[in-house]
Backbone bond lengths (Angstrom), bond angles and torsions (degrees), N, CA, C in turn:
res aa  C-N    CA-C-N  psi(-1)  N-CA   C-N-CA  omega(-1)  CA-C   N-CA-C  phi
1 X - - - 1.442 - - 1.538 108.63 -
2 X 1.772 127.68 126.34 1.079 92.91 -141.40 2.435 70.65 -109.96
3 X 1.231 116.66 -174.91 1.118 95.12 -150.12 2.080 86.17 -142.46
4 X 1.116 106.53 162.64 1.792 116.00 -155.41 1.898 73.19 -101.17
5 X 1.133 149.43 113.39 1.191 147.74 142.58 2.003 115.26 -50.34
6 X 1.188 92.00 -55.05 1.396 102.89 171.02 1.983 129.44 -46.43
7 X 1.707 82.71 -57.30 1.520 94.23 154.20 1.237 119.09 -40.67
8 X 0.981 111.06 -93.79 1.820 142.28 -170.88 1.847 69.24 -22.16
9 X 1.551 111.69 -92.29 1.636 122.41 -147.51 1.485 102.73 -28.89
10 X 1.399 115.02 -64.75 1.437 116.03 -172.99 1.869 120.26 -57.30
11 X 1.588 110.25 -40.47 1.683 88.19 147.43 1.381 149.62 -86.24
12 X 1.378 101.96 9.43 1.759 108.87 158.57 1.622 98.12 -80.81
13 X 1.154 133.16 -39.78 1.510 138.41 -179.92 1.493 124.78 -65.26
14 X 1.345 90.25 -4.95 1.852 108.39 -179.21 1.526 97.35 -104.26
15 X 1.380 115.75 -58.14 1.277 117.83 -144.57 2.021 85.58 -90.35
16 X 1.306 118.14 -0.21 1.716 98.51 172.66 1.673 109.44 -113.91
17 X 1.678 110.55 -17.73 1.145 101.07 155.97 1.775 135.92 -71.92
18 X 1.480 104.40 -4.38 1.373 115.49 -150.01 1.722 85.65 -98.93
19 X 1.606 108.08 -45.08 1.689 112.62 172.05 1.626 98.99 -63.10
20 X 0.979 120.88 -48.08 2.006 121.93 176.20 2.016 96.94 -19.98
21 X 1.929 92.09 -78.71 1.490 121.39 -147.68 2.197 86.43 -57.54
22 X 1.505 130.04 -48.83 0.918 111.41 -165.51 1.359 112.90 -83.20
23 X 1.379 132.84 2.65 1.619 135.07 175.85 1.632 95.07 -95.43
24 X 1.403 123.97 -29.65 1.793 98.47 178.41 1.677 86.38 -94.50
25 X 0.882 139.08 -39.87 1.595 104.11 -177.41 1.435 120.75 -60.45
26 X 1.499 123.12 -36.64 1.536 116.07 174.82 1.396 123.54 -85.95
27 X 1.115 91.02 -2.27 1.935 83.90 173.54 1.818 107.13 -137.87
28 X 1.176 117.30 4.47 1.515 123.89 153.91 1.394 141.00 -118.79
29 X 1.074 105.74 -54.36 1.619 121.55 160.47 1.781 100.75 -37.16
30 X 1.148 95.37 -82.77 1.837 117.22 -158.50 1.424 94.06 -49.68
31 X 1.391 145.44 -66.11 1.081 141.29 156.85 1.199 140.01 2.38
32 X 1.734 99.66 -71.30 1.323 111.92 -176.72 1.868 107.55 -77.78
33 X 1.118 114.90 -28.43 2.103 133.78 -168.19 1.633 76.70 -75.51
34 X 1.405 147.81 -57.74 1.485 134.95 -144.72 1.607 103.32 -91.14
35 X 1.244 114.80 -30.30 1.407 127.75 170.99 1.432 130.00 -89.02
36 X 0.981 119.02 35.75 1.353 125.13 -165.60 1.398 104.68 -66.60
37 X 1.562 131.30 -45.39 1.329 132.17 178.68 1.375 104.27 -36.91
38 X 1.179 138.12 -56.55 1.561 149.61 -178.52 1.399 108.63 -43.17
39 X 1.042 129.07 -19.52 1.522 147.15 -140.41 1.875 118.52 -136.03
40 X 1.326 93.68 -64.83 1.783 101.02 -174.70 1.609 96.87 -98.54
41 X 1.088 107.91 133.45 1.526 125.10 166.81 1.322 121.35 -70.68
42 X 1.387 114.23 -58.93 1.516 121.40 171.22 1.546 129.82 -90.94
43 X 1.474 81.35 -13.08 1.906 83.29 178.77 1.506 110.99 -110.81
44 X 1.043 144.28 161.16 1.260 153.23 136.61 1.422 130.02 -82.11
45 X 1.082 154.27 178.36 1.319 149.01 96.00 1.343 131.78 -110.39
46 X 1.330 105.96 154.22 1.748 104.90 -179.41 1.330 113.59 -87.60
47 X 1.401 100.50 146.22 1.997 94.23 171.54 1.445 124.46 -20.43
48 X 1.689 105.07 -57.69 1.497 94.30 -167.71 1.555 115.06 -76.62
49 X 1.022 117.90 -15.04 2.084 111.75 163.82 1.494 86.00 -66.73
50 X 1.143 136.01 -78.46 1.528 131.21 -156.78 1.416 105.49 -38.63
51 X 1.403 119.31 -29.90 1.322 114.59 -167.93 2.006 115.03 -77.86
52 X 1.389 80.46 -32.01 1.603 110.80 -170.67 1.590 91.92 -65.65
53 X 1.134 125.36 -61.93 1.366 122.31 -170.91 1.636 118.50 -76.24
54 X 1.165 101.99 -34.00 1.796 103.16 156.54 1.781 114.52 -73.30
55 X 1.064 111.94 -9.89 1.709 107.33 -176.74 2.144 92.06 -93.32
56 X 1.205 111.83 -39.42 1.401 91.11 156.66 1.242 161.92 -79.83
57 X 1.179 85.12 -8.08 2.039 124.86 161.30 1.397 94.50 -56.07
58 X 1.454 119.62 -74.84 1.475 137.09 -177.69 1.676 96.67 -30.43
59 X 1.536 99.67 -76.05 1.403 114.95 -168.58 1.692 121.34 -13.05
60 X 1.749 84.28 -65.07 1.996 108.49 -170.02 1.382 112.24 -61.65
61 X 2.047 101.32 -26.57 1.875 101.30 -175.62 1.099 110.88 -67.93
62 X 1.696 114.13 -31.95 1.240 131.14 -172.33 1.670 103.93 -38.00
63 X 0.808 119.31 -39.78 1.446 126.02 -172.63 1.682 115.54 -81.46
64 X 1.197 121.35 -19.20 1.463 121.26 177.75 1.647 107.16 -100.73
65 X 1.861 92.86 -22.50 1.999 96.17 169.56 0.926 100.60 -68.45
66 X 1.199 143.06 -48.52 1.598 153.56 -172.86 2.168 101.06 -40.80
67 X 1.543 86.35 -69.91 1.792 102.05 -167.18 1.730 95.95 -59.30
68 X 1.422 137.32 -17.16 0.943 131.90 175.10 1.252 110.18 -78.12
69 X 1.255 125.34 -72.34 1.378 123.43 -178.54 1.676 116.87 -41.71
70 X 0.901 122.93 -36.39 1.696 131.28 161.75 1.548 92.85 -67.42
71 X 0.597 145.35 -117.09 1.438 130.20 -159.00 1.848 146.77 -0.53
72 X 2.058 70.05 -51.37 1.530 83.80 176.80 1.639 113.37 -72.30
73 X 1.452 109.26 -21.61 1.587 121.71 175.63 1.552 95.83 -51.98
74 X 1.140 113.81 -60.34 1.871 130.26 -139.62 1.248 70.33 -77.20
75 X 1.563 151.76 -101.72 0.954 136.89 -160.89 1.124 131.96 -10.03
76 X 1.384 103.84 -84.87 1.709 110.30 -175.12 1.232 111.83 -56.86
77 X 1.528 135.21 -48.60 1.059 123.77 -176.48 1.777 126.53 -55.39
78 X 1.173 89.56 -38.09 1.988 98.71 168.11 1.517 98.96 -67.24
79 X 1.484 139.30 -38.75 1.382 133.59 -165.49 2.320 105.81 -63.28
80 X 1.936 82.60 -50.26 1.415 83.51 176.49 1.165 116.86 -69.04
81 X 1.615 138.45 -25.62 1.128 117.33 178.01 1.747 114.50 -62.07
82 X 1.503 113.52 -13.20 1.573 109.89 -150.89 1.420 76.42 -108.31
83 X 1.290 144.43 43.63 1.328 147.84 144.47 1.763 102.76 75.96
84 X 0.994 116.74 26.47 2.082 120.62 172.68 1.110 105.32 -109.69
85 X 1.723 104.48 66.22 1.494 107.98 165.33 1.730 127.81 -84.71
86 X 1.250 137.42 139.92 1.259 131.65 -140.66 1.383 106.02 -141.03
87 X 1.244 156.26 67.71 1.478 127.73 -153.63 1.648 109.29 -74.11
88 X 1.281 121.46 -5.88 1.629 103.88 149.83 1.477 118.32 -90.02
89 X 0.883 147.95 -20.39 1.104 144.08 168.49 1.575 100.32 -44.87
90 X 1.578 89.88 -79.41 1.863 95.42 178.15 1.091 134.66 -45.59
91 X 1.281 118.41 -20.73 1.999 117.87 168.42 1.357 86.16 -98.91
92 X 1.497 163.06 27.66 1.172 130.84 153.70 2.050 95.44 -119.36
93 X 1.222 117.42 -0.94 1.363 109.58 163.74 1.343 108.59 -98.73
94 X 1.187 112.62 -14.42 2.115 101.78 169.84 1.819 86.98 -88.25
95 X 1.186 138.90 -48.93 1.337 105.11 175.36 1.644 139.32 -66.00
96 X 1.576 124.36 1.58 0.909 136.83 167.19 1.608 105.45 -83.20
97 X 1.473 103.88 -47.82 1.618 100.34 175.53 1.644 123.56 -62.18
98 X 1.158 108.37 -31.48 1.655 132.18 -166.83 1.523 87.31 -73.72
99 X 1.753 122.73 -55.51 1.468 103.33 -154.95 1.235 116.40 -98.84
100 X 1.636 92.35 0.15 1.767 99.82 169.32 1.535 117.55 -64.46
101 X 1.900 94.06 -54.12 1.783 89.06 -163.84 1.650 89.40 -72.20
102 X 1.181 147.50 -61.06 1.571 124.96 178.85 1.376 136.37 -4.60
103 X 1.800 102.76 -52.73 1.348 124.05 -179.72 1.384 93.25 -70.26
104 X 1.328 133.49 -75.35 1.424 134.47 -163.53 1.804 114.03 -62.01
105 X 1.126 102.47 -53.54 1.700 96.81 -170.61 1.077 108.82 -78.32
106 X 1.685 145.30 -22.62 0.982 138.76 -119.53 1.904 98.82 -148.57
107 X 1.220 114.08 -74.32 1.420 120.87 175.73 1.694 114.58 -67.78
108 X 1.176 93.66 -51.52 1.882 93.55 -165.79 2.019 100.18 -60.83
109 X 1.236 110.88 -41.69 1.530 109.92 -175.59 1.426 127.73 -65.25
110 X 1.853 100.68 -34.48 1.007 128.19 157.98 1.558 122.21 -38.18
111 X 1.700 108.58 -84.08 1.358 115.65 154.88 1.701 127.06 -19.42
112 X 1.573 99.31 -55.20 1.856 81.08 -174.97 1.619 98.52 -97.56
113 X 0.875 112.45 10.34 2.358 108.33 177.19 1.921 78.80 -78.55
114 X 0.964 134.78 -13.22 1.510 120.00 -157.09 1.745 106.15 -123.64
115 X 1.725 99.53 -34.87 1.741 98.73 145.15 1.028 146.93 -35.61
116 X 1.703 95.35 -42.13 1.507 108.17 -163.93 1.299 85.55 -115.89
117 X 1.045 124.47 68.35 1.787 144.34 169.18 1.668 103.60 -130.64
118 X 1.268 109.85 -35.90 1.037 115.06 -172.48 1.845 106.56 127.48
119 X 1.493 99.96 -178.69 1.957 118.61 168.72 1.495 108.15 -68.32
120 X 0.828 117.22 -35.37 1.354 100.75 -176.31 1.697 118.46 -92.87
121 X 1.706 121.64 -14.85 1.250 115.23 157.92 0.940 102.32 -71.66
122 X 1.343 148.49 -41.07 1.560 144.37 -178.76 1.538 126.77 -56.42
123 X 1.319 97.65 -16.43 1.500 117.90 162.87 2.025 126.74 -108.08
124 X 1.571 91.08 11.66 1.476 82.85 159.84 1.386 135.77 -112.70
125 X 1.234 107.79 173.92 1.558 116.29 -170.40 1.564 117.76 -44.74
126 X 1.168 98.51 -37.04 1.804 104.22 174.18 1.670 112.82 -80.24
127 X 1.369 122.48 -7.17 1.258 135.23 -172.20 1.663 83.64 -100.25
128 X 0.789 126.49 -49.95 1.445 112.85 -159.97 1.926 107.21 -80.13
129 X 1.339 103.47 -29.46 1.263 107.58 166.00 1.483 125.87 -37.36
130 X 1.550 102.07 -65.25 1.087 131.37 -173.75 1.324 122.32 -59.98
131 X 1.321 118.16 -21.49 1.554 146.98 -146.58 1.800 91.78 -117.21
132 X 1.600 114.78 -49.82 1.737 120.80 160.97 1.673 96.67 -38.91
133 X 1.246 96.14 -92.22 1.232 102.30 -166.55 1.467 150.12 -54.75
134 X 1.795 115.49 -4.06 1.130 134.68 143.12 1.727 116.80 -55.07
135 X 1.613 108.55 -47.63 1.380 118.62 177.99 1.719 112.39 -48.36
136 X 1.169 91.47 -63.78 1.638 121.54 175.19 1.872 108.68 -42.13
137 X 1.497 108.85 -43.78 1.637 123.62 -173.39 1.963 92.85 -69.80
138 X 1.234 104.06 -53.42 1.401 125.81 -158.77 1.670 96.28 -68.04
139 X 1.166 118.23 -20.66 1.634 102.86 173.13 1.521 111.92 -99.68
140 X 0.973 107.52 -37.73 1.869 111.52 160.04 1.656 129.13 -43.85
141 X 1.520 80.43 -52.12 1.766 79.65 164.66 1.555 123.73 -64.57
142 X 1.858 99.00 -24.40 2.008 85.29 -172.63 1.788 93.35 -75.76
143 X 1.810 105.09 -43.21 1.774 90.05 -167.26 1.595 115.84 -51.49
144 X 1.178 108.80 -6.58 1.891 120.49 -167.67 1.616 86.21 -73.78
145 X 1.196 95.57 -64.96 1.734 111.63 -162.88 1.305 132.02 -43.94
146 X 1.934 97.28 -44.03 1.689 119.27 157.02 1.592 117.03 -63.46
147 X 1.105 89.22 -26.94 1.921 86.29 -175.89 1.495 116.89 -102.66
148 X 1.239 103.21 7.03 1.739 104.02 -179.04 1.719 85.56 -126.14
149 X 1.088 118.84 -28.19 1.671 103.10 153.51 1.632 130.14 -49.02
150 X 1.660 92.62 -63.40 1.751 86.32 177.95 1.348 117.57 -62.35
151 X 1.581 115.68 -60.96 1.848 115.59 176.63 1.597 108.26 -38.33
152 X 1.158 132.28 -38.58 1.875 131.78 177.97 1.403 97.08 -46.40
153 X 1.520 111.72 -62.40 1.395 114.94 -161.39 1.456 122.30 -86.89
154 X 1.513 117.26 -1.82 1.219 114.35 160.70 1.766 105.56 -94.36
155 X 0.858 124.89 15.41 1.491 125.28 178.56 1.806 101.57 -96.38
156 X 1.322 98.79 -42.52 1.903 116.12 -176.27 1.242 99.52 -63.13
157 X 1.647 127.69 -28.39 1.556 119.82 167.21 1.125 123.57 -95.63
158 X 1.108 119.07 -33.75 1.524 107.17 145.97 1.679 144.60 -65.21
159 X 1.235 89.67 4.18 1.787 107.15 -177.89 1.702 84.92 -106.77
């Protein structure tokens, strides 16, 4: 079976930069944008600017979550046709796909349709829901990402 090296490289290069982009946004980015007091001397900001400028952070990834989830399709699906069927692989690429389009179509649009409501939709109970459970989507997708990273690449040594 003779095998795309190039391929293969560039989706290990997707799927470890893509775990990269969601570990500095959830544990650096978001951090430092909500904490600013810690940080700016003369300025402040309130949650909801912090939110505003992290909901466009969200926004722009939206677009590389997007090119991922297409990817991970094009991938796997050419892998299964070439007979490298995996059943972890495959429940952790429908969960990369599953928590991608969630994050992108579903939470991130969500979040700012309710921004641009104003401070006080941004402070309700259904805002905060929604805001759980993007968080909650957003850590699933990295453990998806690490674990359909390593199983990929122990398959490439055993192939």
């Amino acid at each position: 079976m003779k095998r795309n090296i190039y391929l293969d490289f560039s989706y290990l290069l997707v799927l470890a930069s893509s775990f990269g982009a969601v570990l500095v946004l959830g544990a650096f980015v978001a951090p430092v944008i909500f904490h600013t007091d810690k940080i700016l001397s003369g300025m402040l900001m309130d949650n909801y600017n912090a939110g505003i400028i992290m909901g466009e952070i969200f926004r722009r990834f939206s677009y590389w979550v997007y090119f991922l989830a297409f990817f991970v399709v094009f991938y796997e699906v050419l892998m299964y046709k070439k007979g490298q069927r995996d059943a972890l692989i495959f429940a952790m690429a429908v969960t990369v796909i599953f928590t991608s389009l969630m994050f992108s179509s579903v939470y991130v649009p969500k979040i700012l349709s309710m921004q641009a409501l104003g401070a006080e939709a941004a402070r309700s109970d259904t805002f905060s829901n929604i805001h759980i459970a993007s968080e909650i989507d957003f850590k699933i997708l990295a453990v998806a990402l690490v674990v359909l990273f390593v199983r990929r690449l122990m398959m490439l040594k055993i192939s």
